[in-house]
C-alpha positions as CSV (number, residue, x, y, z in Angstrom):
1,X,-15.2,22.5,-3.9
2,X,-12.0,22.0,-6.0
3,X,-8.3,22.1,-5.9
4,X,-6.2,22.8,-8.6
5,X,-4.0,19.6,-10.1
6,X,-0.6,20.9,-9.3
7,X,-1.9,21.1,-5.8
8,X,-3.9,17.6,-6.2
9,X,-1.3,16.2,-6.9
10,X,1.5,17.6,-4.4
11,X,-1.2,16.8,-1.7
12,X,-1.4,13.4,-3.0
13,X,2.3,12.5,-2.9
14,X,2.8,14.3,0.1
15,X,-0.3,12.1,2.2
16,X,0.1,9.2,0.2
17,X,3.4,8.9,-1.7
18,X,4.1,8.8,-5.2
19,X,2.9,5.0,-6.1
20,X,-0.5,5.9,-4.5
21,X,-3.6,4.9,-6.1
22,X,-5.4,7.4,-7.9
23,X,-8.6,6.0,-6.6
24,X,-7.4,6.5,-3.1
25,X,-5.5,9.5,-3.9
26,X,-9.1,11.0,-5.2
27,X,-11.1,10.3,-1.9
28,X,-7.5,11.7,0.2
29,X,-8.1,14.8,-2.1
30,X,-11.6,14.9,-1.3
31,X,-11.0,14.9,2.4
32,X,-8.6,17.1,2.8
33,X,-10.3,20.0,0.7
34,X,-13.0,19.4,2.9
35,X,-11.3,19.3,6.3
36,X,-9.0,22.5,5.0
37,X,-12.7,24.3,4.0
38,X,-13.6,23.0,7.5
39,X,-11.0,24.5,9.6
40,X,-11.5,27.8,7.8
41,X,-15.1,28.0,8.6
42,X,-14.3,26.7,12.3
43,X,-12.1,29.8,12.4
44,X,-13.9,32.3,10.7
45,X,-17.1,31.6,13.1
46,X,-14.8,31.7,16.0
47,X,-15.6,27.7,17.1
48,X,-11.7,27.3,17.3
49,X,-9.5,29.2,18.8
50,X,-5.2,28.2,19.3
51,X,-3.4,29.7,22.0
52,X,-0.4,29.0,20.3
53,X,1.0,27.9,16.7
54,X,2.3,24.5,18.7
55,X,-1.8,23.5,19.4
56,X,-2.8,25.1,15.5
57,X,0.0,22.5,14.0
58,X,-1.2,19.6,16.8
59,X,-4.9,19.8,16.2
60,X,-4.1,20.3,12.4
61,X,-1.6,17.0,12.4
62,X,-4.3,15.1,14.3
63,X,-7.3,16.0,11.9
64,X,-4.8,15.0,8.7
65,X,-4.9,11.6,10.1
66,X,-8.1,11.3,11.9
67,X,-10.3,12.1,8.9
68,X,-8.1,12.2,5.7
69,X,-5.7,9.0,6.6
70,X,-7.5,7.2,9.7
71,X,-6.0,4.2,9.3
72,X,-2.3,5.4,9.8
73,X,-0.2,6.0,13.1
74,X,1.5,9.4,12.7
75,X,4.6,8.4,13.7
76,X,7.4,11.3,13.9
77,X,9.9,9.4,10.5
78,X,6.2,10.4,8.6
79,X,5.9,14.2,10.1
80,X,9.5,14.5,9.0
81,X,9.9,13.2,5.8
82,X,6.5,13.4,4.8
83,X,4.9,17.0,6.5
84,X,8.1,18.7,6.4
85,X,8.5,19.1,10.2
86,X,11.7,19.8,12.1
87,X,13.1,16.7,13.9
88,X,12.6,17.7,17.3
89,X,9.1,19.2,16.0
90,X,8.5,15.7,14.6
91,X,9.2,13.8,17.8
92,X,7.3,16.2,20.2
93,X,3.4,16.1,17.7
94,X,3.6,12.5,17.1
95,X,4.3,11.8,20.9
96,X,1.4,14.2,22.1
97,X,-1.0,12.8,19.6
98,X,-0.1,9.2,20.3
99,X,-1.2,10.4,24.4
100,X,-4.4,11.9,22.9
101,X,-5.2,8.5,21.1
102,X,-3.3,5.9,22.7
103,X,-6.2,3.4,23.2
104,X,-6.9,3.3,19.4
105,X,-3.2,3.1,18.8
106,X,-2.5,0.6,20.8
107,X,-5.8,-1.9,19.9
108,X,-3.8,-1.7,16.4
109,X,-0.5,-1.9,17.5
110,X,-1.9,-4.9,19.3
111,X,-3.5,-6.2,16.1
112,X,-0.3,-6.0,14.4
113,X,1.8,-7.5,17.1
114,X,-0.7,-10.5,17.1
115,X,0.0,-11.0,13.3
116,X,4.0,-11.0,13.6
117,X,3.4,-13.8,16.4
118,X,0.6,-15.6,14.2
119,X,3.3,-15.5,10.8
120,X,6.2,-17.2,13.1
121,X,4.0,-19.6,15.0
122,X,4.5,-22.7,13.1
123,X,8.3,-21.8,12.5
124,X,8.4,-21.5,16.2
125,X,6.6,-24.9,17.1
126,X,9.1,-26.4,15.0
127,X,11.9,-25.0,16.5
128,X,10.2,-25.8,20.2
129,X,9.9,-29.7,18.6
130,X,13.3,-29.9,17.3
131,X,14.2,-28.9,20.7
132,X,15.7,-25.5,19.7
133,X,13.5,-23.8,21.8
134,X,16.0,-20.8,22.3
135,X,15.9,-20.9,17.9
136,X,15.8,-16.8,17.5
137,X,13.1,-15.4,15.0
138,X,12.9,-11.9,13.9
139,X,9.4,-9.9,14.7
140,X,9.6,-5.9,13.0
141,X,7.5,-3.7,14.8
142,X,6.1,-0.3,14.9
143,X,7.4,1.1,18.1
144,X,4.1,1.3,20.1
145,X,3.8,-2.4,19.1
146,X,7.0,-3.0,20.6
147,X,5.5,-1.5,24.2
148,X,2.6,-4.2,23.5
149,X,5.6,-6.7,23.2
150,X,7.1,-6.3,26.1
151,X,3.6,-6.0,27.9
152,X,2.4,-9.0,26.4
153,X,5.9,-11.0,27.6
154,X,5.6,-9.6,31.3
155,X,2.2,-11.7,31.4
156,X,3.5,-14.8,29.4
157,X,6.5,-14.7,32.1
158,X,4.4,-14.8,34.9
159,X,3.4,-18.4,33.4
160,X,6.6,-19.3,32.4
161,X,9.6,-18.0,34.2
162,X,11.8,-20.1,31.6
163,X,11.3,-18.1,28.6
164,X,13.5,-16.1,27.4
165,X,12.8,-11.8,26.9
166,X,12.8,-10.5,23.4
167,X,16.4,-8.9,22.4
168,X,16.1,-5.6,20.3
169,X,18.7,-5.7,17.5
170,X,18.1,-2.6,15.7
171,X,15.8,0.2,14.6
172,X,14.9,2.2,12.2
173,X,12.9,5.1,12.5
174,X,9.6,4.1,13.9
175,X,10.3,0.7,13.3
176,X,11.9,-1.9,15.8
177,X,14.1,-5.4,14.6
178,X,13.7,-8.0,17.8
179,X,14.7,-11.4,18.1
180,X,12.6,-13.5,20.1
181,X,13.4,-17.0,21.1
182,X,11.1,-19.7,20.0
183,X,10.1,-20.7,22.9
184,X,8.9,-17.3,23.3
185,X,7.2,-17.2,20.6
186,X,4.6,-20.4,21.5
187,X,4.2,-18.5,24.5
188,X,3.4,-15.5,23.8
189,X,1.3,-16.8,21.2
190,X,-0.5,-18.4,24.3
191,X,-0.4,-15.1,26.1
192,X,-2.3,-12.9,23.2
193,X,-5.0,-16.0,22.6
194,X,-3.6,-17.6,19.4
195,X,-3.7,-20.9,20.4
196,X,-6.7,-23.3,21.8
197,X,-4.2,-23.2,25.9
């Protein structure tokens, strides 16, 4: 099975950017010929069958990053810049597929929420020492990790009716900015298990 390098190429920057590298851009390459080959021979043997060009594009979308990119979130800024769908089209696939795998989604989200308290921890002892316990830090987050934010808070309130909730500044695309108090920050660090409480 081959693809021709224009196409190689446009597949490559289109899945993984322009800067991607080409050892990772082969094996992206590789899967996707083979997933495109597959969905052909699904079709032609009649395994797979849409009733509509909305499911094709869905199940399509989902096997892109399934097989060819698992360890990405399509988020909707990536189906529209990147997959060339329509805004509102862009919103409506990345919502549906993060339903259909929200439990994987959110174990990462998790992971990645867990990291952004882990880098501000000691920063935030500090503060908590200095007595500036209401100290803001800044956390960026994917939007789904935002959700494991404020889930994460609700518990560490429940234990602490003195903290402060996380302020959202800004956000861009799928990303969120929030500023979350120092004080917070220890205990939510409590809350997701990062320290020896």
């Amino acid at each position: 099975m081959s693809i021709g390098d224009d196409d190689a190429r446009a597949v490559a920057k289109r899945l993984i950017g322009m800067n991607g590298n080409p050892d990772t851009a082969a094996d992206v390459i590789a899967a996707f010929a083979q997933l495109a080959v597959s969905e052909h021979v699904d079709w032609l043997l009649g395994r797979t069958r849409h009733r509509s060009l909305s499911e094709m594009q869905i199940d399509r979308i989902a096997a892109i990053f399934g097989q060819v990119l698992p360890t990405e979130v399509p988020t909707a800024t990536r189906l529209y810049n990147d997959l060339g769908l329509s805004h509102g089209q862009a919103i409506y696939v990345a919502r549906v597929l993060a339903d259909r795998q929200l439990s994987t989604w959110r174990e990462r989200a998790l992971k990645d929420l867990i990291k952004q308290i882990a880098a501000k921890l000691d920063k935030a002892r500090e503060n908590v020492g200095n007595d500036r316990g209401e100290a803001e830090l800044q956390l960026h987050l994917t939007k789904l990790a935002t959700r494991e934010l404020e889930a994460a808070f609700e518990q560490a309130f429940r234990d602490d009716e003195l903290i402060n909730p996380p302020k959202r500044q800004s956000s861009i695309g799928d990303l969120n900015f929030v500023a979350v108090a120092s004080a917070t920050v220890v205990a939510l660090a409590k809350t997701l298990g990062l320290t020896g409480d």
